[in-house]
matplotlib code that plots the C-alpha trace (Angstrom):
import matplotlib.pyplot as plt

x = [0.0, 1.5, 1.6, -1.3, -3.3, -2.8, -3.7, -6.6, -7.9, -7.7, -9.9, -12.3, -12.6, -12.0, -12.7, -12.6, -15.2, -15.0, -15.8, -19.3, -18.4, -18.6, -21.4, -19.0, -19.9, -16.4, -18.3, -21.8, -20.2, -21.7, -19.0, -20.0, -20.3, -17.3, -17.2, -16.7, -14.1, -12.1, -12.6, -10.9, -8.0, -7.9, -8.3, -5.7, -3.5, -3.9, -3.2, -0.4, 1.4, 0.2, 2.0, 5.0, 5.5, 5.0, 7.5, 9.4, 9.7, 13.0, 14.0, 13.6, 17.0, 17.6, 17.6, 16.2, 12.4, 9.6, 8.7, 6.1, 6.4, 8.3, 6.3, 7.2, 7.2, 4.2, 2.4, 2.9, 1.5, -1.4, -1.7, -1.4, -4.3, -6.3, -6.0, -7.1, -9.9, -11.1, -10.3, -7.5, -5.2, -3.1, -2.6, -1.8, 0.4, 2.2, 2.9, 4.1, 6.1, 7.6, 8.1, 10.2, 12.3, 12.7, 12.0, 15.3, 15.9, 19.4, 20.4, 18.1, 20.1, 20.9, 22.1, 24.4, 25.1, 28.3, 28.5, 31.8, 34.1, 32.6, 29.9, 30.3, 27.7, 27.9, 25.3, 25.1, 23.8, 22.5, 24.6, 23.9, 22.8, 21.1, 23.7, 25.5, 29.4, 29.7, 32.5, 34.8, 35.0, 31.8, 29.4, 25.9, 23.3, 19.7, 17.4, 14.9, 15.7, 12.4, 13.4, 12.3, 14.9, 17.8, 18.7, 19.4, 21.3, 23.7, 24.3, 25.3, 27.6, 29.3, 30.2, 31.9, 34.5, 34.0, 33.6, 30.5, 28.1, 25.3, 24.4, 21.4, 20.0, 17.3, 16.5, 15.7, 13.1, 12.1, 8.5, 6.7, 4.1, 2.1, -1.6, -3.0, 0.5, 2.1, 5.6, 4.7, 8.4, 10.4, 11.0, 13.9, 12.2, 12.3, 10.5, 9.1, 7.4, 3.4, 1.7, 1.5, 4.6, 5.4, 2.9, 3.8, 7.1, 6.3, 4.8, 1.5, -1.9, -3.4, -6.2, -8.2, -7.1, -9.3, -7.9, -10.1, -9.6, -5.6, -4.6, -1.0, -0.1, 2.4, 4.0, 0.2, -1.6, -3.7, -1.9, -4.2, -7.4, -8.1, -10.6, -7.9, -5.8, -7.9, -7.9, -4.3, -4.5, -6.7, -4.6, -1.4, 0.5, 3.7, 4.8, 5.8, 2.8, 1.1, 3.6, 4.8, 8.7, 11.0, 9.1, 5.7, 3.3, 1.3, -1.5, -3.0, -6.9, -8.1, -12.1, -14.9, -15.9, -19.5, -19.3, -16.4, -13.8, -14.3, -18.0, -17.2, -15.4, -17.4, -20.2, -18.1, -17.1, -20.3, -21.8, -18.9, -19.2, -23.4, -22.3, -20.6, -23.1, -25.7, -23.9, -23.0, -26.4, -27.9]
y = [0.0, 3.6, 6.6, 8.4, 4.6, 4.5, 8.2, 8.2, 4.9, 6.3, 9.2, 7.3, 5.2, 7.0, 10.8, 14.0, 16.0, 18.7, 15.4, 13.6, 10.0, 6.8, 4.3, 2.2, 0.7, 2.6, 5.7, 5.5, 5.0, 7.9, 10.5, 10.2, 6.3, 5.0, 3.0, 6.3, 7.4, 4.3, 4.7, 7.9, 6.5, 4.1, 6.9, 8.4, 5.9, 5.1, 8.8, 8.5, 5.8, 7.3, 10.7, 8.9, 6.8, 9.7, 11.7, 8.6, 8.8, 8.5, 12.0, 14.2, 15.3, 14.8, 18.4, 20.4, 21.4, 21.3, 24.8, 26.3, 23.8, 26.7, 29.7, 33.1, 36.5, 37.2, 34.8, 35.4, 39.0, 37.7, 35.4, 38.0, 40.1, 37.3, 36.9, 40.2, 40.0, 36.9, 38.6, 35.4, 38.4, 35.6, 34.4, 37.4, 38.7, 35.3, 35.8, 39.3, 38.1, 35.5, 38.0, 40.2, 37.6, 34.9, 31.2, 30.8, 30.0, 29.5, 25.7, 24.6, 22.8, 23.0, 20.4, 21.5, 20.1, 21.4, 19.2, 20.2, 17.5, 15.6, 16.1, 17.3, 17.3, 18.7, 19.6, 23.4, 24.5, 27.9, 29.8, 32.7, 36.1, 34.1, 33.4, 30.3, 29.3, 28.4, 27.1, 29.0, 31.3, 32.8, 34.0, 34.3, 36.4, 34.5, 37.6, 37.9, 35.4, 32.9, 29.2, 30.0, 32.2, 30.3, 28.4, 31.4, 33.5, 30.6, 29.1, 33.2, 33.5, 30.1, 30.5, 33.5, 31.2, 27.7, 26.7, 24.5, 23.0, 23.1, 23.9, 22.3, 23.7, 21.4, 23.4, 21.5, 22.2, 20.4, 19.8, 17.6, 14.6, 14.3, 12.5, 9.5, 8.4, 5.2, 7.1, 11.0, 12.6, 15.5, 15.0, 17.3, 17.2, 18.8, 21.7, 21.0, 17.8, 17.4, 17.0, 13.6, 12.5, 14.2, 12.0, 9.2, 9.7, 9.1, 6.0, 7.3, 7.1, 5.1, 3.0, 5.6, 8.5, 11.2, 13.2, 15.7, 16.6, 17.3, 21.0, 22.7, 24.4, 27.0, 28.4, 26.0, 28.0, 27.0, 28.2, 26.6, 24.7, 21.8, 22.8, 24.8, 21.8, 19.5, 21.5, 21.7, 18.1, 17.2, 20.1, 18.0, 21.6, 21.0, 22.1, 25.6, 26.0, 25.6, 28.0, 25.8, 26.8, 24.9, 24.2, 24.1, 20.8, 18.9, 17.3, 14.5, 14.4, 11.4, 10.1, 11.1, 8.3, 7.9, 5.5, 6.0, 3.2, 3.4, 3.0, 0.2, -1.7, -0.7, -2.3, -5.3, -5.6, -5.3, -8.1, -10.2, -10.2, -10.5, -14.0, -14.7, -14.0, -16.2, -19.1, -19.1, -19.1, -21.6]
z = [0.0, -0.6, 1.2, -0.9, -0.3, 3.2, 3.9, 1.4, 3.6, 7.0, 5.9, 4.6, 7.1, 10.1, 8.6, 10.5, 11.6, 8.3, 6.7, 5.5, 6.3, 4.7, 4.9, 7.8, 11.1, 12.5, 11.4, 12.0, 15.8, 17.9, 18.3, 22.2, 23.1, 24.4, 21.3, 19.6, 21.9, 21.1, 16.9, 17.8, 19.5, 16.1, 13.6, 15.4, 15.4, 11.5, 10.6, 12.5, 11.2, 7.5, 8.9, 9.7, 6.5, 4.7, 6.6, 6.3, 2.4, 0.1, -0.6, 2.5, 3.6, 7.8, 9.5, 6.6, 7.8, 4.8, 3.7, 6.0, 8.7, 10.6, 11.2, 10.0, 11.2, 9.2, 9.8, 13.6, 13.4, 11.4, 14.6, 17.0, 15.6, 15.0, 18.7, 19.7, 17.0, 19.2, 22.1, 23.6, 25.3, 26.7, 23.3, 21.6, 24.0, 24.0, 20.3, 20.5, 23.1, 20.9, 18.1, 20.6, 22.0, 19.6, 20.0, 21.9, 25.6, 27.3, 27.0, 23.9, 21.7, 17.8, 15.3, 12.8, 9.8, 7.1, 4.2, 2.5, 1.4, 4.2, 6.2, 9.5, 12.5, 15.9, 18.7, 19.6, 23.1, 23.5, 26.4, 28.9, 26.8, 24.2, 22.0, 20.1, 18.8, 15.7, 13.8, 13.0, 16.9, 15.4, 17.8, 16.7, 19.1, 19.0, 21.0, 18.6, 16.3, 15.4, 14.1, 11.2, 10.4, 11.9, 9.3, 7.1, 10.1, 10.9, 7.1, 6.6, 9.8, 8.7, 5.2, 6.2, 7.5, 5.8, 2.6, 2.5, -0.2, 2.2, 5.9, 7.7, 11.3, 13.1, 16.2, 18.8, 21.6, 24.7, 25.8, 28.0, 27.1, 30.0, 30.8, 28.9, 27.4, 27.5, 28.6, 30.2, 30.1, 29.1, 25.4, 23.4, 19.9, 16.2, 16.6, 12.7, 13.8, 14.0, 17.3, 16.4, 16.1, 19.5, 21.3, 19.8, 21.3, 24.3, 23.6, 22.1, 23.5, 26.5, 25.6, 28.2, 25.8, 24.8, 22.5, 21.9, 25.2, 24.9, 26.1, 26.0, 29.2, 30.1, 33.7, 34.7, 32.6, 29.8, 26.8, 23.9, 24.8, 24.1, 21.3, 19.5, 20.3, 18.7, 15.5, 15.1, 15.5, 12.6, 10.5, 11.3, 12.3, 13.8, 17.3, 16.0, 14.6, 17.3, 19.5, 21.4, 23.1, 25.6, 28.9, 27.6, 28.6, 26.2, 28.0, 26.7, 27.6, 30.0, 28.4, 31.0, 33.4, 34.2, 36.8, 39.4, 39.8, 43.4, 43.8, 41.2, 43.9, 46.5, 45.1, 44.2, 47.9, 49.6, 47.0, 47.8, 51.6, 50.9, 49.1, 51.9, 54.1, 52.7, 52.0, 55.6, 56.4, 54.3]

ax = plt.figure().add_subplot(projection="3d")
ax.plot(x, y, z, "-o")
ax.set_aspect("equal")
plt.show()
């Protein structure tokens, strides 16, 4: 099965809520039954691993982010004002924040690539007053600078002392995966990944995921909801996208229980010692 195959059948099968679906058992599975719940765990999955083979194919080079998988200055203006159109002040003033300072925190980490009659790798660490050593004794100042535009700053800084064919930048930003995951943890990740793939990284979901319920939180704040989370889910934007920076907490959503665990065993308890009681008695 291809890529286009296996994407085109997970859609189908399992498609999202923009999305008439098919005449299918899966779909014709209230959205709200726990059966529903679980078809959601399975879509996700599916899209997943369609995500992943795709990202997977020949021909994508390692460190170089896809165009517009990075997010622009621009495009985070647009944001910002879109934010005070919807009146989110946290949000918007997150992203002119973001626009001020630059993606960059002291210790976030960089890979560099130079290809030049080799290819040579090494893993940069931002240092105190925001800035990063580069071959060469160059010192390149990161206040202000968005990952987006890192790739151009550092493959300009370093040709001015190496000859190289080509110079690839992943930066590199670390995020916790907490709630309904197999393995919750601090995660140091490719900032142009999908939600997804972040997830699945830490083992993906729990069979009592909900993951229309995932939220991003920030300093224990909520930083996008899980609505807006949800959506950028079913887009497939990538952690950037989504404004996510070192620290943050992705929060994967727990499905609503309505009978408690406890009561559950409770009840199992007090029929238990009844049995007992009666068969004594007999």
């Amino acid at each position: 099965m291809t890529h286009r195959m296996l994407l085109e059948f997970a859609y189908r099968v399992f498609p999202p809520p923009h999305m008439k679906p098919i005449s299918s058992p899966i779909a014709s599975i209230p959205a709200k039954s726990p059966l529903g719940r679980q078809a959601r765990v399975i879509r996700f999955t599916i899209l997943l691993s369609a995500w992943i083979a795709v990202g997977a194919m020949p021909g994508t080079v390692s460190g170089q982010a896809p165009a517009g998988l990075l997010t622009s200055r621009d495009e985070l203006s647009a944001a910002a004002t879109q934010a005070d159109q919807s009146r989110n002040p946290m949000q918007a003033a997150a992203i002119r924040q973001r626009l001020r300072d630059g993606d960059f925190q002291v210790g976030d980490r960089i890979l560099l690539t130079v290809v030049s009659d080799a290819a040579h790798s090494d893993t940069l660490v931002v240092r105190e007053g925001r800035v990063l050593d580069l071959p060469g004794k160059a010192v390149l100042p990161l206040s202000g600078v968005l990952r987006s535009e890192l790739k151009d700053r550092v493959t300009a800084e370093v040709l001015k002392y190496v000859k190289a064919e080509e110079v690839n930048v992943t930066p590199l930003t670390r995020i916790a995966v907490l709630g309904e995951v197999v393995r919750p943890g601090y995660f140091a990740v490719r900032a142009d990944i999908p939600i997804t793939d972040a997830i699945m990284l830490a083992g993906g979901p729990t069979s009592a995921a909900d993951i229309d319920r995932t939220v991003v939180k920030r300093a224990s704040l909520e930083y996008r909801s899980a609505e807006e989370t949800r959506q950028a889910v079913a887009k497939g934007l990538t952690l950037d996208q989504l404004g996510l920076s070192a620290g943050d907490e992705l929060i994967v959503g727990r499905r609503r229980q309505f009978i408690n665990q406890s009561f559950v065993a409770a009840v199992g308890m007090v029929a238990s010692l009844a049995a007992l009681f009666f068969a004594a008695h007999r």
